[in-house]
C-alpha positions as CSV (number, residue, x, y, z in Angstrom):
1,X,128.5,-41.4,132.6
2,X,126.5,-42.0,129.2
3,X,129.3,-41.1,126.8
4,X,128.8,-44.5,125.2
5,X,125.2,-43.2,124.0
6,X,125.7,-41.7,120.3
7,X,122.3,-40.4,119.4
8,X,123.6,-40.4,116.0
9,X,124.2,-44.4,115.7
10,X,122.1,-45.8,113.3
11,X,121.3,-48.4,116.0
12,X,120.4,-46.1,119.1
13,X,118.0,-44.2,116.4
14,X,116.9,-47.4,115.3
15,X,115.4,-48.4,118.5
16,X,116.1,-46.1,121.3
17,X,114.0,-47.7,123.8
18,X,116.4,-50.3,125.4
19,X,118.9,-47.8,125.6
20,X,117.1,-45.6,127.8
21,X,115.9,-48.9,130.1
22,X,119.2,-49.6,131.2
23,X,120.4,-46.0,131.5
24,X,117.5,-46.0,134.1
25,X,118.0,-48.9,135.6
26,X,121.4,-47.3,136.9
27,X,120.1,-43.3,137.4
28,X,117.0,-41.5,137.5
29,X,119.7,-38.9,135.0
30,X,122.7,-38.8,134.2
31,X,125.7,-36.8,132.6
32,X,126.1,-37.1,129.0
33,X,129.7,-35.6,128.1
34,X,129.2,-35.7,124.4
35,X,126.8,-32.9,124.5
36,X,127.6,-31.5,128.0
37,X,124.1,-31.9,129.6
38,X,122.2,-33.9,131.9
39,X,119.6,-36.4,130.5
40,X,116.3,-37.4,132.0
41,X,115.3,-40.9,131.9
42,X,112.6,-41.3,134.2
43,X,109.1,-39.7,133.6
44,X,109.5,-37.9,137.3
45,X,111.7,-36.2,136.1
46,X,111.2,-35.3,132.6
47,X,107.6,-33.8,133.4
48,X,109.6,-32.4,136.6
49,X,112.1,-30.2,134.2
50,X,109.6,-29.2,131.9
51,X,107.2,-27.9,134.7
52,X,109.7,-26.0,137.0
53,X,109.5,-22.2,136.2
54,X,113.6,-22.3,137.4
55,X,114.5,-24.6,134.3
56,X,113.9,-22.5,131.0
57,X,114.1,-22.3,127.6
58,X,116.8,-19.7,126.7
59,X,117.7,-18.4,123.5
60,X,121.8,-18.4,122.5
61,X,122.3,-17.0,118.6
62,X,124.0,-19.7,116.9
63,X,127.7,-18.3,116.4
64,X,128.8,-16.5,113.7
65,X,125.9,-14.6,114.3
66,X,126.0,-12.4,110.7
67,X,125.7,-15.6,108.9
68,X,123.2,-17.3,111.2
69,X,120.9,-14.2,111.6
70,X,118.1,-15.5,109.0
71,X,117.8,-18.5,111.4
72,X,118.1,-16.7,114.6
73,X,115.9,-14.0,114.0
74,X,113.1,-16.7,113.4
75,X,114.2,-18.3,116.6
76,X,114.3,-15.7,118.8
77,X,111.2,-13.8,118.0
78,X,110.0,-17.3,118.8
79,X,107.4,-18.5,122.1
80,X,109.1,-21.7,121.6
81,X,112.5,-19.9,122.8
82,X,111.3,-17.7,125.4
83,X,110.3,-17.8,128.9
84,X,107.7,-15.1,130.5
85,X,107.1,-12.4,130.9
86,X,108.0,-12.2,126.5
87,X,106.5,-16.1,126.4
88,X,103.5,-14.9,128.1
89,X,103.0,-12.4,125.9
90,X,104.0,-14.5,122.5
91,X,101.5,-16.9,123.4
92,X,98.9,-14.7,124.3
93,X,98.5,-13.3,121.3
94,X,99.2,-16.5,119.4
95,X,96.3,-18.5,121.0
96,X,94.3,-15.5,120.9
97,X,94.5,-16.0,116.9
98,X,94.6,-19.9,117.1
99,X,91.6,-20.0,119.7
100,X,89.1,-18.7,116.7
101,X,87.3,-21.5,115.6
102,X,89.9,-22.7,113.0
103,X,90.6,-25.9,114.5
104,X,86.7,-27.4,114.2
105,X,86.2,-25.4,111.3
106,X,88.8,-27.0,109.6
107,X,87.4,-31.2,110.6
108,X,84.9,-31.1,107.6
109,X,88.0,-29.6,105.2
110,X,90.6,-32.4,107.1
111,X,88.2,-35.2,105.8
112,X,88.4,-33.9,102.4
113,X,92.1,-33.7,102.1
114,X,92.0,-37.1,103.6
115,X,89.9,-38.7,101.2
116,X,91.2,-37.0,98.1
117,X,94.9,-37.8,98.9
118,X,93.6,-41.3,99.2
119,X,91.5,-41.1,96.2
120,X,94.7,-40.4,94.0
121,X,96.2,-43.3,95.1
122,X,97.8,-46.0,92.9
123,X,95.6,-48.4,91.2
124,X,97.6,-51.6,92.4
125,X,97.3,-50.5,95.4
126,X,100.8,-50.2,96.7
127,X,101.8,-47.1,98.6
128,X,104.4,-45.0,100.6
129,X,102.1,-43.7,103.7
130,X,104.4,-41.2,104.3
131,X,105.0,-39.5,101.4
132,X,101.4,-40.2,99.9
133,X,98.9,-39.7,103.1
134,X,100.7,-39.0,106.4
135,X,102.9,-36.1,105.2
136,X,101.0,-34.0,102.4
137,X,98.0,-33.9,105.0
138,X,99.5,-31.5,108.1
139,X,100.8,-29.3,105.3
140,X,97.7,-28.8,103.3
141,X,96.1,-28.3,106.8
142,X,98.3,-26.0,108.5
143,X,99.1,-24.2,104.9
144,X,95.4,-23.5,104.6
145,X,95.1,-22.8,108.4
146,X,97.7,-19.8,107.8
147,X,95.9,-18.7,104.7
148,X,99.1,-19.7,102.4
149,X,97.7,-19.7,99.3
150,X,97.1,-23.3,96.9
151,X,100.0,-22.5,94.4
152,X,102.8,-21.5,97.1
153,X,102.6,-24.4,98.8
154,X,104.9,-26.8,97.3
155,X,107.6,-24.2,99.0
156,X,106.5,-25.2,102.6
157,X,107.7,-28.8,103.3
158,X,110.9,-28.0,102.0
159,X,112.2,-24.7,103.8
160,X,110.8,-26.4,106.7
161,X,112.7,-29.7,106.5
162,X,116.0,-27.6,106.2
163,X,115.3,-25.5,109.0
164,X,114.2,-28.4,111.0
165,X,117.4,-30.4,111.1
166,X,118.9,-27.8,112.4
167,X,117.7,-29.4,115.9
168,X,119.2,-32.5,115.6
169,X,123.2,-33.4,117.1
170,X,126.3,-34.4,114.7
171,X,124.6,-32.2,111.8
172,X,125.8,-33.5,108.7
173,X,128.3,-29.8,107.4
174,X,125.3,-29.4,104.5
175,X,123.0,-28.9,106.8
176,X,123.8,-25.2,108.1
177,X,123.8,-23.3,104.8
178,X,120.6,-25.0,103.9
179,X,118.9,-24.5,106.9
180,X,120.0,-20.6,106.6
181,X,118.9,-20.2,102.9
182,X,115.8,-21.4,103.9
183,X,115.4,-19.4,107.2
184,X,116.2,-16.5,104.5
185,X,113.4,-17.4,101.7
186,X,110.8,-18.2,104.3
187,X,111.0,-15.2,106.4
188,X,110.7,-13.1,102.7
189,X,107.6,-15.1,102.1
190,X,106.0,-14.8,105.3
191,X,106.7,-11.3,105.8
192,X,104.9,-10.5,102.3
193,X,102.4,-12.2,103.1
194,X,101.5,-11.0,106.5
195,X,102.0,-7.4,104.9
196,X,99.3,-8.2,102.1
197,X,97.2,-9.5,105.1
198,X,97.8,-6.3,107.5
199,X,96.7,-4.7,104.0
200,X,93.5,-6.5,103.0
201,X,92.6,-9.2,106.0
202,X,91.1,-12.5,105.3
203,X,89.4,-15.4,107.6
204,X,93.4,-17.2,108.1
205,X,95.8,-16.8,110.6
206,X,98.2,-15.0,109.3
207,X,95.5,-11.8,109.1
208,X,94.5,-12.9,112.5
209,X,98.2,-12.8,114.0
210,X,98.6,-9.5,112.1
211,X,95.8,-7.8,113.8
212,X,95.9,-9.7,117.4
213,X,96.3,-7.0,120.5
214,X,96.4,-8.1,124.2
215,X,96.5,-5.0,126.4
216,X,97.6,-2.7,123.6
217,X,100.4,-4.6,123.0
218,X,100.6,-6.4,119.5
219,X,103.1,-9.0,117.3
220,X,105.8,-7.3,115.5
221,X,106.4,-7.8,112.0
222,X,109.6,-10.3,113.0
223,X,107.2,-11.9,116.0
224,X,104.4,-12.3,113.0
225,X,106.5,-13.9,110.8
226,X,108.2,-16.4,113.7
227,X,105.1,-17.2,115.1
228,X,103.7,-18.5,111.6
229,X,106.9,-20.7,110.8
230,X,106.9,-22.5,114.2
231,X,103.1,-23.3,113.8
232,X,103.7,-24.7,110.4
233,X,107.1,-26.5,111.4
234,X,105.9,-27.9,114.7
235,X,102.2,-28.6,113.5
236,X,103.3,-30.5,110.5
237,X,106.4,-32.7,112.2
238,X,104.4,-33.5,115.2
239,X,101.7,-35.1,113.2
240,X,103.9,-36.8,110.4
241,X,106.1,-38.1,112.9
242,X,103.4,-39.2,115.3
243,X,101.4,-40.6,112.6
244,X,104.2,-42.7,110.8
245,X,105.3,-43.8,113.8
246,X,102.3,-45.0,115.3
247,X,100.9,-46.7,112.2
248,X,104.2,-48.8,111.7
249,X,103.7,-50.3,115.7
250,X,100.0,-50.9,114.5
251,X,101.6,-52.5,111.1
252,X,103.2,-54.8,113.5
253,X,100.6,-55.5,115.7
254,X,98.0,-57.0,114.0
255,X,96.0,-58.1,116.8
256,X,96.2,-54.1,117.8
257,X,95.2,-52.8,114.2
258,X,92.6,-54.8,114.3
259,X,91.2,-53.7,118.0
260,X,90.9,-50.6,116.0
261,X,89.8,-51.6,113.0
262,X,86.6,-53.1,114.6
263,X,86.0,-50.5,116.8
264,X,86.5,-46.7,115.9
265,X,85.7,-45.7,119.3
266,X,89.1,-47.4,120.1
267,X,90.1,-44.5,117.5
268,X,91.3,-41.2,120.5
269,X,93.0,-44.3,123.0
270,X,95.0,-45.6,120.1
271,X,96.2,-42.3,119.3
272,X,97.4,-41.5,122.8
273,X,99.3,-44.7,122.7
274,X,100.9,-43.9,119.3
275,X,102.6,-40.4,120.7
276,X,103.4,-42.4,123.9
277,X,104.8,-45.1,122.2
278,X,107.3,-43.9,119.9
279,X,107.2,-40.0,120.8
280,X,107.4,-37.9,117.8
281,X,109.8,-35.5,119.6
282,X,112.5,-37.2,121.8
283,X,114.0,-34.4,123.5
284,X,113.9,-30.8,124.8
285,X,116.5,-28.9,126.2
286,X,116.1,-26.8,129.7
287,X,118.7,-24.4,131.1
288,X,118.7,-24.1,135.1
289,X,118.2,-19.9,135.8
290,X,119.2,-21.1,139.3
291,X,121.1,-23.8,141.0
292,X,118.1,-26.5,141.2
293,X,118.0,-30.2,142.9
294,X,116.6,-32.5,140.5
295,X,116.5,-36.4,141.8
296,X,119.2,-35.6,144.3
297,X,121.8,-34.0,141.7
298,X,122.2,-30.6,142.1
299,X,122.4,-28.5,138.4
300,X,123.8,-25.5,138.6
301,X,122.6,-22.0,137.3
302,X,123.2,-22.5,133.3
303,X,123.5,-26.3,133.4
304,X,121.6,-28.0,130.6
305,X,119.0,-30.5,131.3
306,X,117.3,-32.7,128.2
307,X,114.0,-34.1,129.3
308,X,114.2,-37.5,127.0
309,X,110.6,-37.9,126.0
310,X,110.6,-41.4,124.8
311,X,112.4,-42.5,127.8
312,X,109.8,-40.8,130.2
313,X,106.5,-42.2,128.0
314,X,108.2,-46.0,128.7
315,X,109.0,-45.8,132.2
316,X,107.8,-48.5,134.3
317,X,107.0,-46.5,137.7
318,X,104.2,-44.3,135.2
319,X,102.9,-46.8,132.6
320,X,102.5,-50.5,133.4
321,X,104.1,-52.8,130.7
322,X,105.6,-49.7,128.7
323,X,106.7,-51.7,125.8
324,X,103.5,-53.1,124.9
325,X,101.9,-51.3,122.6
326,X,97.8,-51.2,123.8
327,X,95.3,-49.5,121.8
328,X,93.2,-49.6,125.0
329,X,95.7,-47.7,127.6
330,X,93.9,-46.2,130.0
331,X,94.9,-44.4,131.9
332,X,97.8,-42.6,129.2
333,X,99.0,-39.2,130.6
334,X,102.5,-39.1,128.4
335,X,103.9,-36.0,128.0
336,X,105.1,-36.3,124.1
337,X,103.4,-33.2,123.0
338,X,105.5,-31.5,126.6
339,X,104.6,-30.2,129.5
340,X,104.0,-26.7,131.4
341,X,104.3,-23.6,129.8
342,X,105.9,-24.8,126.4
343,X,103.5,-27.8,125.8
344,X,102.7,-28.2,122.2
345,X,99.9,-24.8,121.3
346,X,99.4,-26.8,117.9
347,X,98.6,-30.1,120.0
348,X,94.8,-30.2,119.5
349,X,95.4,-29.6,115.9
350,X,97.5,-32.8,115.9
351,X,95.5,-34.8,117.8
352,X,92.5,-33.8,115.3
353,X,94.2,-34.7,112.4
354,X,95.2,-38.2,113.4
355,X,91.6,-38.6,114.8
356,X,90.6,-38.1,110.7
357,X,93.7,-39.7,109.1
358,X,93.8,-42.4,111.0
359,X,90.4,-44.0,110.7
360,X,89.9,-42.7,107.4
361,X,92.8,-44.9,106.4
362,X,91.6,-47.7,107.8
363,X,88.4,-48.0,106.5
364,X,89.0,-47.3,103.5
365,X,92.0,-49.3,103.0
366,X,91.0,-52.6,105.1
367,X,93.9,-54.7,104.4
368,X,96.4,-52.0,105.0
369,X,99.8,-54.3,105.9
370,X,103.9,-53.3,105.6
371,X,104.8,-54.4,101.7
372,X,108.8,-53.5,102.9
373,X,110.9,-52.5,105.2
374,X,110.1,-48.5,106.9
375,X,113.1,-46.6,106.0
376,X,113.9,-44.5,109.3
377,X,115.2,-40.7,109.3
378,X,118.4,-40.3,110.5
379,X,117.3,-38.7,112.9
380,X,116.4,-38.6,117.1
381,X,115.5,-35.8,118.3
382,X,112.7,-35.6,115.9
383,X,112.1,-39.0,115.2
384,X,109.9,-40.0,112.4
385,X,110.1,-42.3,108.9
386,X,111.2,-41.2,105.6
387,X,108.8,-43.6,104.0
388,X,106.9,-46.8,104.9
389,X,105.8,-49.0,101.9
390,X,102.3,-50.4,102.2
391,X,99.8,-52.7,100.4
392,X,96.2,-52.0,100.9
């Protein structure tokens, strides 16, 4: 039994890490009572869960279902929160939108933001890295990505943090009505906007999600508007939480930061290890559609399974010394970006952003070191920084 592991103890979220070694050191998984699932702790297993076509990602409206609907109707028009045949056909037309080029022909615009968020720096050269670098840079990206234009987008960040801690366990009782109102005034945005982009297209994504067709079939207006607020939710937690993260272990590894300092080629193996090291996203559910063996316990149909992310990317049986943090690891196949048919669509758009953020930092700001304690979120299963203070 785990029911003495609170993932809302400021402790556990702390540092999570030692937790989930001696959980595995007794069970590959195990019951946790508190939220009345199973819990993964061994990479096997984790990448097992999130593989199998029998464990899947099913939907439940959250209950009352009148005053939830803003939030379940972007939810369950979601890929995220589907399996095939509706996933297949969600993410069809999703990547056929998010396959056009965008990515690359957004590096040259990525380097810009970079440099002028780091051009309006302080003069004394003290900084939060979070709130000044790490977390306007996704949004600017994925906002102009979209085609969300320059003057709305002070409304993003917002709606999306509401909505967003909505996902995490012992929600505080503010956190519902929030995350509905802003379920409510995104989905109005969107939908306008994807209706002024059905009306006169435009080289973004919204026009392209609008117009995408797979064998006759297309998005609907809800599927439009779902499909734009999980690429700017996951695409901007994913790499604010991976970069904060990661550059707080390189903080406090100075022989590491300055592996990477000296070498930019160093630059796509250090990233790897920041996502494995402290995972941006901790956890994802599974439901078993059947009853399934997993390690020698047997789930039954509709038994929950949480694939612990951060426990998997630091088991010892996958990744020699997991708690050292190497720049160099090689090889590094974590899976904190997921696995199978729900990995991460917005993943190569991460990964591209920290390959420009990162280095860009770094050479511009040489002497980058901590100048105060990071202040954690309160948060695991999207586990990040609020802000981390810096000297440069």
């Amino acid at each position: 039994m785990t029911d003495s592991l609170d993932f809302t103890d400021a402790r556990f979220v702390d540092d999570p890490y030692p937790s989930f070694a001696a959980l595995r050191s007794r069970a590959p998984m195990l019951w946790h009572e508190p939220t009345n699932q199973w819990l993964t702790l061994t990479y096997e297993l984790a990448n097992a869960v999130l593989r199998d076509r029998r464990m899947g990602r099913l939907w439940h409206d959250k209950e009352p279902a009148e005053r939830f609907e803003p939030f379940n109707r972007l939810h369950r028009n979601q890929m995220m929160e589907n399996e095939p045949p509706d996933h297949t056909r969600l993410r069809s037309l999703v990547a056929k939108a998010f396959a056009r080029g965008h990515i690359e022909r957004l590096r040259p615009r990525v380097q810009e933001i970079a440099d002028g968020l780091l051009d309006r720096l302080p003069a004394d050269g003290t900084f939060d890295v979070i709130a000044d670098y790490a977390e306007p840079l996704p949004v600017a990206v994925i906002a102009e990505l979209l085609g969300v234009p320059e003057e709305d987008r002070h409304l993003l960040r917002p709606w999306s943090g509401a909505i967003v801690k909505m996902y995490e366990y012992g929600r505080d009782a503010d956190v519902e009505p929030a995350a509905v109102a802003a379920s409510a005034a995104f989905d109005d945005y969107m939908r306008g906007l994807a209706a002024e982009r059905r009306a006169r297209p435009r080289d973004d994504l919204v026009s392209h999600l609008a117009a995408a067709e797979d064998g006759g079939t297309r998005l609907s207006a809800d599927e439009v508007v779902a499909s734009a607020i999980l690429l700017l939710n996951a695409g901007h937690e994913a790499s604010v939480n991976a970069f904060g993260n990661g550059i707080v272990a390189l903080l406090h590894e100075p022989e590491q930061l300055a592996r990477v300092c000296a070498d930019e080629d160093l630059v796509p193996a250090a990233i790897e290890e920041m996502i494995r090291y402290d995972a941006p996203l901790q956890l994802f559910e599974r439901t078993a559609m059947e009853d399934i063996d997993l390690g020698g316990t047997v789930v039954p149909a509709g038994g929950r399974v949480a694939a612990l992310l951060g426990a998997a990317n630091r088991d010892p049986e996958m990744f020699a010394a997991p708690d050292v943090f190497d720049v160099a690891r090689r090889p590094n196949q974590h899976i904190g970006f997921g696995a199978g048919v729900h990995h991460c669509l917005g993943a190569p758009l991460a990964r591209m952003e920290l390959q420009i953020s990162l280095p860009t930092l770094l050479r511009r700001k040489p002497d980058l070191a901590l100048a105060g304690d990071p202040v954690r979120r309160p948060t695991f299963v999207l586990r990040g920084y609020a802000s981390v203070p810096v000297s440069a």
